[in-house]
C-alpha positions as CSV (number, residue, x, y, z in Angstrom):
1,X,3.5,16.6,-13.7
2,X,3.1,13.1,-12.7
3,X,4.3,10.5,-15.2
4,X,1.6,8.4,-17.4
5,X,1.0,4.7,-15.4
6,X,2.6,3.3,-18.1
7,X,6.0,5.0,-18.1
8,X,6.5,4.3,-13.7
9,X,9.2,1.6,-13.9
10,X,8.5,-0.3,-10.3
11,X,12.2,-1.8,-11.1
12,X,13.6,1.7,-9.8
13,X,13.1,3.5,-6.6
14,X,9.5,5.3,-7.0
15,X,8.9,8.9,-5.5
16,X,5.9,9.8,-3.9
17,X,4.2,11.2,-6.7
18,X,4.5,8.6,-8.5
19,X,3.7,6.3,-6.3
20,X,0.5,7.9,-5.6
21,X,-0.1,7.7,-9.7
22,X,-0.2,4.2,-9.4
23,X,-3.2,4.0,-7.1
24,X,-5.1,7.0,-8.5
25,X,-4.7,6.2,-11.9
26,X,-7.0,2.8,-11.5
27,X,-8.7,3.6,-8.4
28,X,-11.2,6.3,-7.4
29,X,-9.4,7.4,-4.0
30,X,-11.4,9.6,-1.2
31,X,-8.9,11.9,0.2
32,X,-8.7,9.8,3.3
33,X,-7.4,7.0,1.8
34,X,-4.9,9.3,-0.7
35,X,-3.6,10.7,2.8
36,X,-3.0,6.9,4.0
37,X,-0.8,6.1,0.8
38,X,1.3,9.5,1.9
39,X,1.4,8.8,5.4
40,X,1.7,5.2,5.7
41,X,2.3,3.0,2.6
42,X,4.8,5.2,0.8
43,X,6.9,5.1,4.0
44,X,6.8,1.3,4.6
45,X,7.6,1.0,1.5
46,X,10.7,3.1,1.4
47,X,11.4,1.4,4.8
48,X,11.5,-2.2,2.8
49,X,13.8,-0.1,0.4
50,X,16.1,1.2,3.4
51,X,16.1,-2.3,4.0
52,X,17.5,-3.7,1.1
53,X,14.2,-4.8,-0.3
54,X,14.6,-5.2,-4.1
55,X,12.3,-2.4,-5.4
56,X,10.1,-4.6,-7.5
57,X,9.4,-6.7,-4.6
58,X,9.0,-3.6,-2.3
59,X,5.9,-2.4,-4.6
60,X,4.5,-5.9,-4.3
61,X,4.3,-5.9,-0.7
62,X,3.0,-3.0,-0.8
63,X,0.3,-3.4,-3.4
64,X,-0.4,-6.5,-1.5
65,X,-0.7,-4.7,2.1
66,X,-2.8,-1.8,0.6
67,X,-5.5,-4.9,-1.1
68,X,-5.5,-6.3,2.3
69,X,-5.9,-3.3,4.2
70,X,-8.2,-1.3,2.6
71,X,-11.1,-3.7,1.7
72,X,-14.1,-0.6,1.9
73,X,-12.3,0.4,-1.7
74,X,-13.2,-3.1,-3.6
75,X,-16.4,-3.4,-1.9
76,X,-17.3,0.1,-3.4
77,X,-15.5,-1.1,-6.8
78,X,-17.7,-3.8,-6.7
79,X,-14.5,-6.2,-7.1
């Protein structure tokens, strides 16, 4: 069962469910752009982690990336 948003603590090391939760819970995802958060995102970011990348700075960067990268999902949010 995939924790509430509200209870994922980006201060710790996130799985992948979770980290898909944090996308999914605000955004309406196609199931392209879930597979890119499996496939791509959630690795980088555990590579920043690997990497000695404070967690909380490793979800930034990602967050970041994923606003930058995937611009047809705010164009059909209208943001």
């Amino acid at each position: 069962m995939k924790d509430p948003l509200d209870k994922i603590n980006v201060k710790k090391l996130i799985d992948r469910e979770d980290f898909e939760t944090l996308f999914t819970a605000q955004l309406d995802l196609t199931p392209e752009e879930i597979e890119r958060i499996h496939n791509v995102y959630y690795p980088t970011y555990t590579t920043f982690i690997t990497n000695e990348v404070s967690y909380v700075d490793a979800w930034i960067a990602i967050r970041n990336l994923f606003i930058s990268q995937e611009t047809q999902i705010g164009e059909r949010h209208g943001n």
